[in-house]
Backbone bond lengths (Angstrom), bond angles and torsions (degrees), N, CA, C in turn:
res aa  C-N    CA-C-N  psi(-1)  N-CA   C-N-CA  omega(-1)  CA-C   N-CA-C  phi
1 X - - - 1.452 - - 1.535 109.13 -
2 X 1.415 104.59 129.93 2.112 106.10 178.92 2.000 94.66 -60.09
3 X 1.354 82.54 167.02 1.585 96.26 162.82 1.313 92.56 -73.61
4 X 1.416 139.79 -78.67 1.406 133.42 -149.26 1.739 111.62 -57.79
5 X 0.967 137.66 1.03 1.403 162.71 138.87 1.626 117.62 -39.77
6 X 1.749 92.62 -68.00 1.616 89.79 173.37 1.185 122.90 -96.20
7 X 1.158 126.81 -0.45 1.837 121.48 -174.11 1.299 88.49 -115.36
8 X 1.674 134.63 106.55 1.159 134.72 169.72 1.186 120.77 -97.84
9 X 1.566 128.72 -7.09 1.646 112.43 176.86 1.784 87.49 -174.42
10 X 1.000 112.78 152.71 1.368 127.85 172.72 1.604 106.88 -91.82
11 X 1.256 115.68 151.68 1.533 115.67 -177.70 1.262 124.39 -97.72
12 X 1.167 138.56 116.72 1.900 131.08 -158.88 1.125 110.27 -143.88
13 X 2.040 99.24 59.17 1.503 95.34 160.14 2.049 103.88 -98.44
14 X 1.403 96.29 -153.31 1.545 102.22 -165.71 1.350 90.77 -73.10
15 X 1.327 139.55 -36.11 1.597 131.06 -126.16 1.664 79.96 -113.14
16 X 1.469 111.38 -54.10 1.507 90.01 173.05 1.366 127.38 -62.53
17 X 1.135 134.56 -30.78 1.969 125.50 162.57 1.198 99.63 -59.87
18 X 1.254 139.23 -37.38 1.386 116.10 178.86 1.745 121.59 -62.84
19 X 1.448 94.64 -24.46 2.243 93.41 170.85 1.039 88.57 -73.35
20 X 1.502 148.98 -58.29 1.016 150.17 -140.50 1.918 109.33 -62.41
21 X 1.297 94.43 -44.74 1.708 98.19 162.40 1.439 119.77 -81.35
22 X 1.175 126.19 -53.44 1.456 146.32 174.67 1.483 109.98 -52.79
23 X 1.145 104.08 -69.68 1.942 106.21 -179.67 1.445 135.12 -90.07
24 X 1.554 115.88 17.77 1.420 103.89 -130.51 1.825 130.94 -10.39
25 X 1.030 86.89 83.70 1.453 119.62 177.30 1.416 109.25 -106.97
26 X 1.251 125.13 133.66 1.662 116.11 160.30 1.772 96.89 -137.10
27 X 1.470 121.93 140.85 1.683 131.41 178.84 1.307 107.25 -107.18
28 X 1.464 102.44 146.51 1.406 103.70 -165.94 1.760 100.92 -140.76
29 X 1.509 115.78 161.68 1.596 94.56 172.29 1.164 95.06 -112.51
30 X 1.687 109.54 160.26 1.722 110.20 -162.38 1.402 101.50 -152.23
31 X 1.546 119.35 155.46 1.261 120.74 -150.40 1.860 93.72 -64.00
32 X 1.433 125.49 162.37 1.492 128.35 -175.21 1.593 116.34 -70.37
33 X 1.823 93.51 -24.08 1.429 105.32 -171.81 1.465 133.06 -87.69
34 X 1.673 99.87 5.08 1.261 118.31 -169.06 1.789 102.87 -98.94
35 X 1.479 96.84 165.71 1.729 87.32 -179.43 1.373 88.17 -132.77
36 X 1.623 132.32 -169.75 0.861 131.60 -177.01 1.480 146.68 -72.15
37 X 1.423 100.38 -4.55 1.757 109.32 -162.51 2.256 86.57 -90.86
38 X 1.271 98.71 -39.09 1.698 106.53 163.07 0.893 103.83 -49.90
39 X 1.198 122.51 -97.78 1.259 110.46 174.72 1.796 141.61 10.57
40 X 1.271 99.15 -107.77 1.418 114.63 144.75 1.630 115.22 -6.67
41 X 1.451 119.31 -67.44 1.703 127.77 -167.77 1.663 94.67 -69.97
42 X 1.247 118.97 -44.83 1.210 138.06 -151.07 2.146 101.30 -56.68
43 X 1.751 89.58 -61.23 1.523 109.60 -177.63 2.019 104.96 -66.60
44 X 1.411 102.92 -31.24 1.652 97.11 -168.90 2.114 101.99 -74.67
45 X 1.551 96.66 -35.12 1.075 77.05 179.22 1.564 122.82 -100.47
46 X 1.243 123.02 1.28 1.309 128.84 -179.47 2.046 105.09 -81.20
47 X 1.522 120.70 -22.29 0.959 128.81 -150.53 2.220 109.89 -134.21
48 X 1.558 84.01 -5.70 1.430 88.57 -175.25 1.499 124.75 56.82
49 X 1.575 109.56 12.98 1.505 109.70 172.38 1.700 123.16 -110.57
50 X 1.277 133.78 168.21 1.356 142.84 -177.47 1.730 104.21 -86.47
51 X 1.312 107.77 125.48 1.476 103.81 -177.09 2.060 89.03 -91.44
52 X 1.179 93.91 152.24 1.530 107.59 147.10 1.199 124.93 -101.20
53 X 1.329 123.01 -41.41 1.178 127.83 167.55 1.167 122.75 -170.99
54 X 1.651 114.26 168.17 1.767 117.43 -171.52 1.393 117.14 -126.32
55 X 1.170 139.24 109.99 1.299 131.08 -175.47 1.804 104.31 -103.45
56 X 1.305 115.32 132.61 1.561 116.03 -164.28 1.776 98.79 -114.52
57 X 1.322 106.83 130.78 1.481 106.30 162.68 1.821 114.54 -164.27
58 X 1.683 96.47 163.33 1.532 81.71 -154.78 1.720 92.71 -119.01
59 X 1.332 84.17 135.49 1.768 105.23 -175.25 1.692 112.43 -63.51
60 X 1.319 98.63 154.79 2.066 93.99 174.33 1.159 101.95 -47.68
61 X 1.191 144.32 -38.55 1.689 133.78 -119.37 1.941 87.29 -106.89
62 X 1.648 103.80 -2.94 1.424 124.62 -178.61 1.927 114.56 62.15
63 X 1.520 105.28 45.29 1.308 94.33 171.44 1.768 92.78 -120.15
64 X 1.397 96.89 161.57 2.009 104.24 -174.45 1.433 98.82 -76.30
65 X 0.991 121.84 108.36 1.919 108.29 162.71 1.579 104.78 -113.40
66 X 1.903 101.76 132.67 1.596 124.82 169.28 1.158 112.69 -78.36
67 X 1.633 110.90 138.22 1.395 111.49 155.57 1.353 109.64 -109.83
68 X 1.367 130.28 110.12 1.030 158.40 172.07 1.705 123.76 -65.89
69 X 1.463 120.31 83.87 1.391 107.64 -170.79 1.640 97.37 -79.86
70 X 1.461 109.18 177.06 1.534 116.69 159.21 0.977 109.17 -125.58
71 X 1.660 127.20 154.17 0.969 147.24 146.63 1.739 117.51 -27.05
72 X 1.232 129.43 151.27 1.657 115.22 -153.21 1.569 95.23 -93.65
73 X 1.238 127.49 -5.89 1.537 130.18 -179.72 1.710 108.53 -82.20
74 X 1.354 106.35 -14.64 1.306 88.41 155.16 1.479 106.26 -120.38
75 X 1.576 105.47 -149.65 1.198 121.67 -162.20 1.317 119.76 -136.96
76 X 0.818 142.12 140.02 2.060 146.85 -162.07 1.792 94.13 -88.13
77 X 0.699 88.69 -74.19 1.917 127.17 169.59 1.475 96.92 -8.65
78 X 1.818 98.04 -75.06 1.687 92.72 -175.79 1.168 126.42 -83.24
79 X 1.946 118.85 -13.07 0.936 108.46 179.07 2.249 117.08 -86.39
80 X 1.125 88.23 -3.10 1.681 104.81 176.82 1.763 102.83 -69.20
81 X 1.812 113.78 -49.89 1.291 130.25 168.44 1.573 110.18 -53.11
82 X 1.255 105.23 -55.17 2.105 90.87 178.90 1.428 106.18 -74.72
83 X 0.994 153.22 -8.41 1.412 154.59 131.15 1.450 147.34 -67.25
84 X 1.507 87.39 13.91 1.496 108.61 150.20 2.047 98.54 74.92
85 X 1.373 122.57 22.77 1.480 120.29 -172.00 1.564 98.26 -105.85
86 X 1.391 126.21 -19.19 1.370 116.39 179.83 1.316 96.38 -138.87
């Protein structure tokens, strides 16, 4: 599966920019069929950043959305800014 396959949209409500400042955290919605190690490869190489980690869960509306921490050498912040979320 491509990365651009499984990471289909970034999430840009209020509560998610707030991990995004707060946790460096950024949420994303991602294909249902993917699990996390995809994931993970998917965002480092689509985005040029180090994941720390991925927590996967699937919303009522039944799509999978990641929460994606980073590693503290980068930043949530800027990578939310080159992706057009702030």
């Amino acid at each position: 599966m491509e990365p651009s396959d499984i990471i289909i949209r970034p999430v840009s409500s209020e509560s998610a920019l707030e991990k995004v400042e707060k946790e460096n955290k950024i949420l994303f919605i991602v294909d249902p069929k993917s699990n996390k190690i995809q994931i993970k490869q998917a965002v480092e190489k689509l985005y040029g950043v180090k994941v720390k980690s991925v927590n996967t869960m699937i919303t009522p509306s039944a799509e999978k959305k990641a929460a994606v921490v980073l590693e503290k050498e980068f930043s949530a912040t800027e990578l939310a800014t080159k992706i057009g979320l702030l």
